[in-house]
PyMOL Python script that loads the backbone (N, CA, C, O; Angstrom):
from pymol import cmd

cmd.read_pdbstr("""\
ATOM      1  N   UNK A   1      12.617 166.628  61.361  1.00  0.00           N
ATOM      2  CA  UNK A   1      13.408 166.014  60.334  1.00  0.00           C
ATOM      3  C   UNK A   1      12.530 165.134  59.444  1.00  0.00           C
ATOM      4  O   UNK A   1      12.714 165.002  58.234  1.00  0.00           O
ATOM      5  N   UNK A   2      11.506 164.510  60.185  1.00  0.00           N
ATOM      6  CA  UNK A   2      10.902 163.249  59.156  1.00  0.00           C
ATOM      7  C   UNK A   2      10.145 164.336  57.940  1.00  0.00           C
ATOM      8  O   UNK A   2      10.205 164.314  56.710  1.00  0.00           O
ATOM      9  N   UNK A   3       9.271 165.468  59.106  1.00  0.00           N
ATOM     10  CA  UNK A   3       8.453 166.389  57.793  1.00  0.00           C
ATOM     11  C   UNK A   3       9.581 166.724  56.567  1.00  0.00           C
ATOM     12  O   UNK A   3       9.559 166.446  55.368  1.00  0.00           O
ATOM     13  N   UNK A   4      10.298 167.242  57.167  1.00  0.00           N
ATOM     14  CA  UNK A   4      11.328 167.910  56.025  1.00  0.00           C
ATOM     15  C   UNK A   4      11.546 166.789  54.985  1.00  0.00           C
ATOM     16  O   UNK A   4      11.542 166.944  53.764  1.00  0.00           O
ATOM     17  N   UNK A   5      11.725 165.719  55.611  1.00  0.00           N
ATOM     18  CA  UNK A   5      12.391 164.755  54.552  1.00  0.00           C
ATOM     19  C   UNK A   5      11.329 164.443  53.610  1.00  0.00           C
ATOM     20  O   UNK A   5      11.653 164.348  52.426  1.00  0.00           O
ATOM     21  N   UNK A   6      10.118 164.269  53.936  1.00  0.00           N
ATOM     22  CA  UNK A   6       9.181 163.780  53.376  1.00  0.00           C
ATOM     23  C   UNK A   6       8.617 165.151  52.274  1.00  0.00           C
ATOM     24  O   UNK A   6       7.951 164.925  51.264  1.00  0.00           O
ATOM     25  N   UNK A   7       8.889 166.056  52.557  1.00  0.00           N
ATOM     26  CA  UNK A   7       8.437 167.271  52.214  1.00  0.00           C
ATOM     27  C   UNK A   7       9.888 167.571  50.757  1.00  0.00           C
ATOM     28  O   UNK A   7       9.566 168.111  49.698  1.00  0.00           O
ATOM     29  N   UNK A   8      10.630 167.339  50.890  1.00  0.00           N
ATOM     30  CA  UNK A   8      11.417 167.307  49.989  1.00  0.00           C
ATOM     31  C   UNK A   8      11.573 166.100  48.879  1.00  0.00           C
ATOM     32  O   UNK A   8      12.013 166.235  47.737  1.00  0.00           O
ATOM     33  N   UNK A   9      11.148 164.998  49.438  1.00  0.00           N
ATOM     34  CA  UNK A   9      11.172 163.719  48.838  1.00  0.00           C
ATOM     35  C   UNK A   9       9.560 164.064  47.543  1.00  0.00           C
ATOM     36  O   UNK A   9       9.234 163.891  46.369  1.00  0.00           O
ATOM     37  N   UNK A  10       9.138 164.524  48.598  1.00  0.00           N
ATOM     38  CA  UNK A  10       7.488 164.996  47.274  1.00  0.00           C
ATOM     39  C   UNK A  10       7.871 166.001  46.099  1.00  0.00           C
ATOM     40  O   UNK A  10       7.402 165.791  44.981  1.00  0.00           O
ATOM     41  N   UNK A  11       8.848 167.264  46.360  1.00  0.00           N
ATOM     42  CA  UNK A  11       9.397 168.024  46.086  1.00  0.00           C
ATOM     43  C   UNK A  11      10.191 167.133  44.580  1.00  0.00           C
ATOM     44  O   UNK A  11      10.010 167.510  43.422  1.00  0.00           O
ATOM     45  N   UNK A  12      10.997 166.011  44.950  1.00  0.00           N
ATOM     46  CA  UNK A  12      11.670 165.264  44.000  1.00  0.00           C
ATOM     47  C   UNK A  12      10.981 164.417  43.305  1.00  0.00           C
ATOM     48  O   UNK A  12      11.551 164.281  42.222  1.00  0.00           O
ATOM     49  N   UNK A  13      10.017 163.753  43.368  1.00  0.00           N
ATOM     50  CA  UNK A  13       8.410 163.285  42.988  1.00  0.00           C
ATOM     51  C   UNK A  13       8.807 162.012  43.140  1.00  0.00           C
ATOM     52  O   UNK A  13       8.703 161.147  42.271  1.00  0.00           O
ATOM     53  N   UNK A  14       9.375 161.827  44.489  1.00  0.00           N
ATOM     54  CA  UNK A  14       9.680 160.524  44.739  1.00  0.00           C
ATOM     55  C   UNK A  14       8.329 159.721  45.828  1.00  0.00           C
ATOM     56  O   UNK A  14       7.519 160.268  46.575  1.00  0.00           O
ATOM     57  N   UNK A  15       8.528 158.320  45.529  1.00  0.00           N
ATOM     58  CA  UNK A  15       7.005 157.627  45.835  1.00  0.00           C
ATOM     59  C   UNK A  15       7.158 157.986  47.686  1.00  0.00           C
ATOM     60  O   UNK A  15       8.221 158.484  48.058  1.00  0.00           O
ATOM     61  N   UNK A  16       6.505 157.817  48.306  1.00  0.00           N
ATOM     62  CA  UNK A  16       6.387 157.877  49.059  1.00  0.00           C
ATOM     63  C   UNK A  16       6.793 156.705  50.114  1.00  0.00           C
ATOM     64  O   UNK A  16       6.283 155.613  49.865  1.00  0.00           O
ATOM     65  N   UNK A  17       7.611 156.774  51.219  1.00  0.00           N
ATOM     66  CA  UNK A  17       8.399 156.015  52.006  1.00  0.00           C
ATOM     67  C   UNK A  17       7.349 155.336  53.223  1.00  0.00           C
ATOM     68  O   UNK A  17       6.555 155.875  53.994  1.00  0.00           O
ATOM     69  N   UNK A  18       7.740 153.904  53.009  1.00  0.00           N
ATOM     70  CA  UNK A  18       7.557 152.867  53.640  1.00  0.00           C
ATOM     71  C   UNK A  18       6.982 153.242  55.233  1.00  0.00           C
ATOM     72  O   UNK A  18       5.939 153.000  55.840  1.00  0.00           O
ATOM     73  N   UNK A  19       8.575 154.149  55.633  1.00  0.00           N
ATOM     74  CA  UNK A  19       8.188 154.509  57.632  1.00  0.00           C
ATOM     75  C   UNK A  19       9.213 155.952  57.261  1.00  0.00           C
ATOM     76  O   UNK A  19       9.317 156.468  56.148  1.00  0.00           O
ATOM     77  N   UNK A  20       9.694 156.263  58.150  1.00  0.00           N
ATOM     78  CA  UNK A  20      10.116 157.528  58.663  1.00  0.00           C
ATOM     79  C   UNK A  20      11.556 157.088  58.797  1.00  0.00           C
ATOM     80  O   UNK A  20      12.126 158.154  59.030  1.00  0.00           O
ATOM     81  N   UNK A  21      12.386 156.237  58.786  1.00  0.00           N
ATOM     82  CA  UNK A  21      13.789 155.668  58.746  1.00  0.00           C
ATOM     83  C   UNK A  21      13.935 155.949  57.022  1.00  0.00           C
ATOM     84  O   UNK A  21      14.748 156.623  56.389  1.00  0.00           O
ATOM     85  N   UNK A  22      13.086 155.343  56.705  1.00  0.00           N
ATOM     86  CA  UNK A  22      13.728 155.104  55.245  1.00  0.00           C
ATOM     87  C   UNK A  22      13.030 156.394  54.354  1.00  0.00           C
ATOM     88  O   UNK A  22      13.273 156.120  53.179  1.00  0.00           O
ATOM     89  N   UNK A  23      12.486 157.312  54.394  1.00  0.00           N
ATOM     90  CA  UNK A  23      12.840 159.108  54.433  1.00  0.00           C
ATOM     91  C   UNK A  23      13.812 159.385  54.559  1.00  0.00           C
ATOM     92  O   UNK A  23      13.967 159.982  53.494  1.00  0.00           O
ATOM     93  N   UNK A  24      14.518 159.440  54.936  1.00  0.00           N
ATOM     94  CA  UNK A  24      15.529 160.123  55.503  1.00  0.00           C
ATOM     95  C   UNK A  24      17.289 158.955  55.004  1.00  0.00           C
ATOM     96  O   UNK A  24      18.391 159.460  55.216  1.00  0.00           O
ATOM     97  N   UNK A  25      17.215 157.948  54.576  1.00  0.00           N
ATOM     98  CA  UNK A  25      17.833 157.231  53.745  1.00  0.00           C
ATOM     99  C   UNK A  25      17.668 157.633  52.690  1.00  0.00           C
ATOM    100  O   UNK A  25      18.711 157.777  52.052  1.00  0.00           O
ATOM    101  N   UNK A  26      16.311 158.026  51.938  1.00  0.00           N
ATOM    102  CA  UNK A  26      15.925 158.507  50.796  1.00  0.00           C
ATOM    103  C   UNK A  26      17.161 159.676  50.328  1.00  0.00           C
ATOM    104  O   UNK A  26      17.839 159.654  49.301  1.00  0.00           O
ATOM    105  N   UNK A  27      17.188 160.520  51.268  1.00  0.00           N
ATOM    106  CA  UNK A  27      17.715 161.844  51.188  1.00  0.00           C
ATOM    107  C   UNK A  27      19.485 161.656  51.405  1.00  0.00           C
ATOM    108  O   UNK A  27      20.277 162.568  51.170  1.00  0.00           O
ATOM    109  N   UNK A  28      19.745 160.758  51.726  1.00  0.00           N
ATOM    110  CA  UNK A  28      20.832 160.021  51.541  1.00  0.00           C
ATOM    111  C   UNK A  28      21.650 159.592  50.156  1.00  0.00           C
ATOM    112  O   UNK A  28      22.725 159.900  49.640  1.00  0.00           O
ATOM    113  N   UNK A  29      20.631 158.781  49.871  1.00  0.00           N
ATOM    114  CA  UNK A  29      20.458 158.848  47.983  1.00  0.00           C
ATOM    115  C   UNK A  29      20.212 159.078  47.368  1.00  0.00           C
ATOM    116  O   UNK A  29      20.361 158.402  46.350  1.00  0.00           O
ATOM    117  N   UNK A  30      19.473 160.483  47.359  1.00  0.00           N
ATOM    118  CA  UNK A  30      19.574 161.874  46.426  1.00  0.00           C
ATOM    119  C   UNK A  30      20.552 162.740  46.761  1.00  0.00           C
ATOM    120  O   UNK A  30      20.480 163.881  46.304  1.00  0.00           O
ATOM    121  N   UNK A  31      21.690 162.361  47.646  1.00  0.00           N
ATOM    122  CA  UNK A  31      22.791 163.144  47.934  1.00  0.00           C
ATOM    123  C   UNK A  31      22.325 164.564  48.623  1.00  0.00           C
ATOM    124  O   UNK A  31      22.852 165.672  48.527  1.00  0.00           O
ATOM    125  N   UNK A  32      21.389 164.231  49.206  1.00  0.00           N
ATOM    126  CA  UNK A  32      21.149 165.374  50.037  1.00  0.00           C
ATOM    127  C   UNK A  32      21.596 165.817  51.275  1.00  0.00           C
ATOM    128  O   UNK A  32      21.909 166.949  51.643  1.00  0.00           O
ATOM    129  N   UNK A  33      21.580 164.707  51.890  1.00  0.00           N
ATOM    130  CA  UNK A  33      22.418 164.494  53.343  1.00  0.00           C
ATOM    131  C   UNK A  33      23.443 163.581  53.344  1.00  0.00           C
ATOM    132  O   UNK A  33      23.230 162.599  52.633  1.00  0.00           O
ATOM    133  N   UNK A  34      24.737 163.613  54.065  1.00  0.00           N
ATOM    134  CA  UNK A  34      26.121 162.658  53.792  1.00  0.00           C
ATOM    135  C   UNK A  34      25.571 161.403  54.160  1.00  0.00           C
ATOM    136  O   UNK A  34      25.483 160.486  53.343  1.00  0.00           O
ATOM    137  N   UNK A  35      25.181 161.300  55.379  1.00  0.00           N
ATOM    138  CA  UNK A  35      25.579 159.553  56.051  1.00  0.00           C
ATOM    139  C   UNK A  35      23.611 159.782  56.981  1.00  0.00           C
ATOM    140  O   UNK A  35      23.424 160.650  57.834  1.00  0.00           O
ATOM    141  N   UNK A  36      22.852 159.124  56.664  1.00  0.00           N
ATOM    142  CA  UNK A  36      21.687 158.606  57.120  1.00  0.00           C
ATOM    143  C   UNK A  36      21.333 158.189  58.214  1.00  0.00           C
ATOM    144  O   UNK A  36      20.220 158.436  58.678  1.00  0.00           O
ATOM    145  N   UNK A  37      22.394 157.351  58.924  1.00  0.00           N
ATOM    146  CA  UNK A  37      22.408 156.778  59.761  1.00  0.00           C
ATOM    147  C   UNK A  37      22.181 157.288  61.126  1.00  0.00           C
ATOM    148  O   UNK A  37      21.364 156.707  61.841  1.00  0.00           O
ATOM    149  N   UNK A  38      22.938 158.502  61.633  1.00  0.00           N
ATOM    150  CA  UNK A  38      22.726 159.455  62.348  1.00  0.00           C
ATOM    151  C   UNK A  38      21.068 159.666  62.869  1.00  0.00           C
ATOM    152  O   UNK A  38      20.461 159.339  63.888  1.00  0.00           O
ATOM    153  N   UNK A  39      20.739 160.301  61.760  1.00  0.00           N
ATOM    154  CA  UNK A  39      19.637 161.057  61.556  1.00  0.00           C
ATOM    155  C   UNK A  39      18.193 159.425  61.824  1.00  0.00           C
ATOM    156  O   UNK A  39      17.243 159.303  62.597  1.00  0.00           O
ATOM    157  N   UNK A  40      18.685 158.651  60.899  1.00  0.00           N
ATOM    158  CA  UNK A  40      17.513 157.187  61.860  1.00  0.00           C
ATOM    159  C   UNK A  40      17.799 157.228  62.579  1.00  0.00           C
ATOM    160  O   UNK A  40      16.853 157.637  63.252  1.00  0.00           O
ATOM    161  N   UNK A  41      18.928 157.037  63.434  1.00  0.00           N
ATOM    162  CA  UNK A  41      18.401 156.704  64.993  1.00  0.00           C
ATOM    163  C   UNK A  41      18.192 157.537  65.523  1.00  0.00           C
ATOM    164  O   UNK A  41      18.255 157.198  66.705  1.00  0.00           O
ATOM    165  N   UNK A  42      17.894 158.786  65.439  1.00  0.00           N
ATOM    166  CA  UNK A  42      17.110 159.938  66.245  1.00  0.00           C
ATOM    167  C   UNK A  42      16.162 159.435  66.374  1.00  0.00           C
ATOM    168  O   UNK A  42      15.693 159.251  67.497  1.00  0.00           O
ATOM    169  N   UNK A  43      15.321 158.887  64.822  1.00  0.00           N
ATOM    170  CA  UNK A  43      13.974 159.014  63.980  1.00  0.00           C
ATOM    171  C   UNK A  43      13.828 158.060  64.814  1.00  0.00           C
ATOM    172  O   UNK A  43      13.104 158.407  65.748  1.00  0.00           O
ATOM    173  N   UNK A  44      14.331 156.633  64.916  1.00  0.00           N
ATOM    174  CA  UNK A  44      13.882 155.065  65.701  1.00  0.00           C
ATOM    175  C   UNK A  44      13.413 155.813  67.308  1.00  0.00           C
ATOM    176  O   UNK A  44      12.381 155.674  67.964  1.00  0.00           O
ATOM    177  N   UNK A  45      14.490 156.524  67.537  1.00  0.00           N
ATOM    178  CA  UNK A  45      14.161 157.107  69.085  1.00  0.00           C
ATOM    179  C   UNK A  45      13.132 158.052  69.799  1.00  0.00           C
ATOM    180  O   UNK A  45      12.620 158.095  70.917  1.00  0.00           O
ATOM    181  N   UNK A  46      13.050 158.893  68.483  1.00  0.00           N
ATOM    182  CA  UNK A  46      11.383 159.594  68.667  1.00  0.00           C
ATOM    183  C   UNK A  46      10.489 158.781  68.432  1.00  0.00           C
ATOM    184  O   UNK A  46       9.395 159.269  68.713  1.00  0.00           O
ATOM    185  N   UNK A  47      10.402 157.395  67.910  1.00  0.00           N
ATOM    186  CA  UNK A  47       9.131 156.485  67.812  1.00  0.00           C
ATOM    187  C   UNK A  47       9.130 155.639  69.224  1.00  0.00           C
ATOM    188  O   UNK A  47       8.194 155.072  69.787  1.00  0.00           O
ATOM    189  N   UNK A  48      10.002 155.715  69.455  1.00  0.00           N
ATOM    190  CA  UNK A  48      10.287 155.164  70.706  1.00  0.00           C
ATOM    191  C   UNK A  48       9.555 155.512  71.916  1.00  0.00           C
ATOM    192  O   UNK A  48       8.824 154.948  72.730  1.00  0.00           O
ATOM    193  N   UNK A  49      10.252 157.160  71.616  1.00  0.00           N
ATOM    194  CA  UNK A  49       9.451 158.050  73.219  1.00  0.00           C
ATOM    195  C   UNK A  49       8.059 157.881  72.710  1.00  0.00           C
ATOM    196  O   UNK A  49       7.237 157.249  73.374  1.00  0.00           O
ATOM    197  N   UNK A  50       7.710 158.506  71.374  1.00  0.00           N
ATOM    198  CA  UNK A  50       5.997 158.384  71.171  1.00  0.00           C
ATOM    199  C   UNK A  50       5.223 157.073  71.768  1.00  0.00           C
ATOM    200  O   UNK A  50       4.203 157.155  72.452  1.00  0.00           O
ATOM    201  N   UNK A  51       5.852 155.881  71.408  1.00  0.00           N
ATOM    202  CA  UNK A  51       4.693 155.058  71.143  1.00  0.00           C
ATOM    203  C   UNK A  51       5.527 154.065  72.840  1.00  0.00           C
ATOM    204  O   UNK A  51       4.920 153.087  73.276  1.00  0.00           O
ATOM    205  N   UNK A  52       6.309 154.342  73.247  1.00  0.00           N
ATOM    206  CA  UNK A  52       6.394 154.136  74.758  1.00  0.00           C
ATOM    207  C   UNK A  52       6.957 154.973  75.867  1.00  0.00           C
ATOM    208  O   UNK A  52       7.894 154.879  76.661  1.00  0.00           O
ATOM    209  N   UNK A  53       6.108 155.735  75.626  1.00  0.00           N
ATOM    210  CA  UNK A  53       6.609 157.002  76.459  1.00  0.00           C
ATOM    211  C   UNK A  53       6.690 156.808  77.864  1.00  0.00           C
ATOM    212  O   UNK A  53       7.325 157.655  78.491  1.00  0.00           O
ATOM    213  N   UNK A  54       6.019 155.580  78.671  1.00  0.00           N
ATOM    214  CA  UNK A  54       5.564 155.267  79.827  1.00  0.00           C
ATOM    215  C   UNK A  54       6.816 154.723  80.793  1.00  0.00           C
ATOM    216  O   UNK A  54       6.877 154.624  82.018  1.00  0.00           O
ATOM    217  N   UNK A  55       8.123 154.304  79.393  1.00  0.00           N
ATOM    218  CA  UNK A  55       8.873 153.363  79.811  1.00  0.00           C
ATOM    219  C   UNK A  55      10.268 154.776  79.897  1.00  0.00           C
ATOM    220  O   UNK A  55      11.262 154.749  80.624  1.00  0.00           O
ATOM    221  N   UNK A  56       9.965 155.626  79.133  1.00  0.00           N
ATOM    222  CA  UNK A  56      11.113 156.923  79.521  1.00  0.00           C
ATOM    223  C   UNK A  56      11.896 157.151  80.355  1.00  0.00           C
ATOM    224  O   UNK A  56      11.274 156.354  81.058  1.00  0.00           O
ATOM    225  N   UNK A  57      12.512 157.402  80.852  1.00  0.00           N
ATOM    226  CA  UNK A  57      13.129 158.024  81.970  1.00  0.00           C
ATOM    227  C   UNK A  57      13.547 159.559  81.652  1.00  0.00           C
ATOM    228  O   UNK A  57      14.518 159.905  80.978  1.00  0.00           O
ATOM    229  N   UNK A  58      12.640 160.365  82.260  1.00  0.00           N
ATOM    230  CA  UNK A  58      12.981 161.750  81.618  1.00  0.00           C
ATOM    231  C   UNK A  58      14.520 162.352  81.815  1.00  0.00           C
ATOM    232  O   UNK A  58      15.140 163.077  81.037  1.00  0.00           O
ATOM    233  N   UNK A  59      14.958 161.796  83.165  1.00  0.00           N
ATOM    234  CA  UNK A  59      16.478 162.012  82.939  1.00  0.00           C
ATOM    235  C   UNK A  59      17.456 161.590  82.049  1.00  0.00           C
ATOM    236  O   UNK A  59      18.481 162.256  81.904  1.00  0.00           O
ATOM    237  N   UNK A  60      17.272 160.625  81.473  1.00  0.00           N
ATOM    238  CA  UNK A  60      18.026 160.033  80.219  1.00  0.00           C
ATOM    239  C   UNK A  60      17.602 160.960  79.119  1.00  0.00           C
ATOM    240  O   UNK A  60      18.346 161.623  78.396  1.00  0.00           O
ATOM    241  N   UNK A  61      16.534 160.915  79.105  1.00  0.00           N
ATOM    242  CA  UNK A  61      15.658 161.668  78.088  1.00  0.00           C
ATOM    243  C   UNK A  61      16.537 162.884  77.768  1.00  0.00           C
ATOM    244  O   UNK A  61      17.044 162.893  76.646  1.00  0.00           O
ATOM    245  N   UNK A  62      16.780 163.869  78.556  1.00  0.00           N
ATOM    246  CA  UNK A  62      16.678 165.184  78.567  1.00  0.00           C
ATOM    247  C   UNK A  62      18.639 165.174  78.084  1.00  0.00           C
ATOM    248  O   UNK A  62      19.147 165.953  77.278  1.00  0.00           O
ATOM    249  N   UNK A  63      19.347 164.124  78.821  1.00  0.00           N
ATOM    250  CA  UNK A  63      20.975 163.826  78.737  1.00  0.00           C
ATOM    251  C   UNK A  63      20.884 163.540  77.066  1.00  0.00           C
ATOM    252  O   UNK A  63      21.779 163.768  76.253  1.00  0.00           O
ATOM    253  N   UNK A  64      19.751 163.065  76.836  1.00  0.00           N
ATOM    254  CA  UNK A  64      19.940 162.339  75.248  1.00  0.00           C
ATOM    255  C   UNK A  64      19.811 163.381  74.152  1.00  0.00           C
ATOM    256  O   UNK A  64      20.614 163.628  73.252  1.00  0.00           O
ATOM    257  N   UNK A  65      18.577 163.971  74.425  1.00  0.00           N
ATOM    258  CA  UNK A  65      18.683 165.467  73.513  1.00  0.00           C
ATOM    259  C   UNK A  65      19.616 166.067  73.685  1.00  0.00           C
ATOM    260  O   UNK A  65      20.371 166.216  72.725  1.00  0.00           O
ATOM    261  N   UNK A  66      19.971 166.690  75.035  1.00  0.00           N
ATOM    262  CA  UNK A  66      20.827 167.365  74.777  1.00  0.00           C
ATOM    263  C   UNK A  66      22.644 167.001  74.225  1.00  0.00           C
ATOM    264  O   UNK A  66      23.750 167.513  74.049  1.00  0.00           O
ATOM    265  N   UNK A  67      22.210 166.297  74.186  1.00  0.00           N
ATOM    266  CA  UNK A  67      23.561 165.546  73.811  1.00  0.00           C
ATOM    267  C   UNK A  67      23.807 165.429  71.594  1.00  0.00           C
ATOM    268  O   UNK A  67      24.785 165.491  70.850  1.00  0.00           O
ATOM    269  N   UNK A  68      22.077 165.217  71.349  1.00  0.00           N
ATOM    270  CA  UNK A  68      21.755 165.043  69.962  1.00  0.00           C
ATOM    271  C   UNK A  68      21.363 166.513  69.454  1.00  0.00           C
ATOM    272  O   UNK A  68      20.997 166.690  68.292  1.00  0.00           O
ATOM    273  N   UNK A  69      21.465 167.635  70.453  1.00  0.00           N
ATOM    274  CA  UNK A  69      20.955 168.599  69.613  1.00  0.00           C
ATOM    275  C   UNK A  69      22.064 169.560  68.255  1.00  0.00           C
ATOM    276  O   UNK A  69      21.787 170.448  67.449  1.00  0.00           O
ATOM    277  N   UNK A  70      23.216 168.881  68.549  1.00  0.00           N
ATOM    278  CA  UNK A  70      23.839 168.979  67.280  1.00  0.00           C
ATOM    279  C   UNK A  70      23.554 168.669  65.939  1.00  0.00           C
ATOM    280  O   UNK A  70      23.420 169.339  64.915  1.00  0.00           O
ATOM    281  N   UNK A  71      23.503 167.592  66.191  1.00  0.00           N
ATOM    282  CA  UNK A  71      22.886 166.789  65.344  1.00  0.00           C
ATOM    283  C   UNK A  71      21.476 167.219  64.725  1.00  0.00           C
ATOM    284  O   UNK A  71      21.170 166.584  63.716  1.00  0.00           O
ATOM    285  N   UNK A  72      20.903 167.827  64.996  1.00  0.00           N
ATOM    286  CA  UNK A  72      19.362 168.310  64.430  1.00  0.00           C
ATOM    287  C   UNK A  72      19.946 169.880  63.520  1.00  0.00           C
ATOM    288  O   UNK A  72      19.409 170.230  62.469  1.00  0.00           O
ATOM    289  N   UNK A  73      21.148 170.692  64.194  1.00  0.00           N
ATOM    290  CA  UNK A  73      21.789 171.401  63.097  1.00  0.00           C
ATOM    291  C   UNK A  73      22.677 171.239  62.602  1.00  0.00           C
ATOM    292  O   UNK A  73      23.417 172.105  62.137  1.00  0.00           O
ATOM    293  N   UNK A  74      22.840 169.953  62.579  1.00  0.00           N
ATOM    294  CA  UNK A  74      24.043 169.427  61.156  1.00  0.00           C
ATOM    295  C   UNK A  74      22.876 169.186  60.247  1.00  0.00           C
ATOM    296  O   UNK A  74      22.972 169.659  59.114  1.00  0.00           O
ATOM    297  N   UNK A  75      21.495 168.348  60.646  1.00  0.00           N
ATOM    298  CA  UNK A  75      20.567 168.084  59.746  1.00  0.00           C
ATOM    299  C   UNK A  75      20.600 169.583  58.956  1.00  0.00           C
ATOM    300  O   UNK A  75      21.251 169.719  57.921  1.00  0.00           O
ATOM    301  N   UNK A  76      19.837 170.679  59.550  1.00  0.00           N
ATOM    302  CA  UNK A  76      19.271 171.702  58.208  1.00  0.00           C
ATOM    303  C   UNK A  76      20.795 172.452  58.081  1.00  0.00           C
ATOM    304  O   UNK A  76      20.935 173.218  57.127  1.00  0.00           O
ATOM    305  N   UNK A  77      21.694 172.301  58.809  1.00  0.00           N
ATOM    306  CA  UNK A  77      22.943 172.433  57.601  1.00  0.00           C
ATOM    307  C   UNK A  77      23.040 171.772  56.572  1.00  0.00           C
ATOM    308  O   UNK A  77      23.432 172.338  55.551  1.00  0.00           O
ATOM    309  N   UNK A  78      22.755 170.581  56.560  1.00  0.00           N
ATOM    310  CA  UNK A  78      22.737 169.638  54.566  1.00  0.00           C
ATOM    311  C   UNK A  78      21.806 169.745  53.957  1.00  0.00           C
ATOM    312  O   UNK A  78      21.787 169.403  52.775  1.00  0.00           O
ATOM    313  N   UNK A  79      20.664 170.294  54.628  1.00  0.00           N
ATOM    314  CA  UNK A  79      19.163 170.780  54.068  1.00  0.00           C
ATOM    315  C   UNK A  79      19.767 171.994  53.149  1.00  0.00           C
ATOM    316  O   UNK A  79      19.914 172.106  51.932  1.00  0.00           O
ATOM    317  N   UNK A  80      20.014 172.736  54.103  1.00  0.00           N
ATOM    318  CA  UNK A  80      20.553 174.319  53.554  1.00  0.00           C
ATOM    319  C   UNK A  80      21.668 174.534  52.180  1.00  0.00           C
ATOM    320  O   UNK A  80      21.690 175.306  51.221  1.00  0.00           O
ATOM    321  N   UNK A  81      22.389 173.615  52.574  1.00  0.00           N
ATOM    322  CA  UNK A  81      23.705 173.486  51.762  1.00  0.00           C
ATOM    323  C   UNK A  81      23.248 172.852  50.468  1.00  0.00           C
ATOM    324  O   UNK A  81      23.952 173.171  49.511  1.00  0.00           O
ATOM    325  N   UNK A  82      22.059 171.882  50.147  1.00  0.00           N
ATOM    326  CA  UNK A  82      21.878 170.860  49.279  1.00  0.00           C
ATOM    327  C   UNK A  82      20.969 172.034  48.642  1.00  0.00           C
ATOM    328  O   UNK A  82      21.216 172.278  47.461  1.00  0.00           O
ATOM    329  N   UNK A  83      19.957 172.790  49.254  1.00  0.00           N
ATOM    330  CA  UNK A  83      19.342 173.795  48.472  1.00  0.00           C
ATOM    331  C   UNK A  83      19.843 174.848  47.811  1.00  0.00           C
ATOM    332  O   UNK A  83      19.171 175.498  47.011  1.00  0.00           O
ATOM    333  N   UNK A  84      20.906 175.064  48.059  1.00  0.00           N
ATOM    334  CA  UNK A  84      22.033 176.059  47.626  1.00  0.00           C
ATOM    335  C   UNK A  84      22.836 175.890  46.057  1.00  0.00           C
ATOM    336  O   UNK A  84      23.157 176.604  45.107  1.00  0.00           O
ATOM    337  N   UNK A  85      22.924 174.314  46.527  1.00  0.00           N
ATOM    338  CA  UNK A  85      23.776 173.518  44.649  1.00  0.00           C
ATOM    339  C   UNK A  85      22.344 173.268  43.493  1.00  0.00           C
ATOM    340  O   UNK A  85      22.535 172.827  42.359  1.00  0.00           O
TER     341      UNK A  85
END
""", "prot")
cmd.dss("prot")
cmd.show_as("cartoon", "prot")
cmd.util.cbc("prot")
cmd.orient("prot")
């Protein structure tokens, strides 16, 4: 999600974003995607596992994706849909 966002945001010749939350807000307010919010806290949560991965619990871990993997195809559903208009 962050590539995409960032990859489309260049696409719109928009400056380049602060962190990887506010990408994806970006795309929010180019009416690309409905509601932002969603989609950061994935983004907060993959920085999470990256940069403390030690503190994980892979069983949560694995309950959490699978629980968010909707959510990653609602993302390129508004990808898809926004490239379409």
């Amino acid at each position: 999600m962050i590539d995409i966002a960032e990859r489309i945001l260049a696409l719109e010749n928009c400056k380049p974003s602060m962190s990887s939350a506010e990408s994806i807000a970006k795309l929010e307010d180019l009416g690309i995607i409905k509601e932002a919010e969603q989609y950061i806290d994935m983004v907060r949560f993959r920085n999470f596992i990256v940069h403390r991965y030690e503190y994980v619990d892979v069983n949560i871990l694995f309950t959490i994706v699978k629980k968010k993997l909707p959510c990653f195809e609602a993302f390129v559903d508004e990808i898809r849909k926004a490239k379409k208009d």
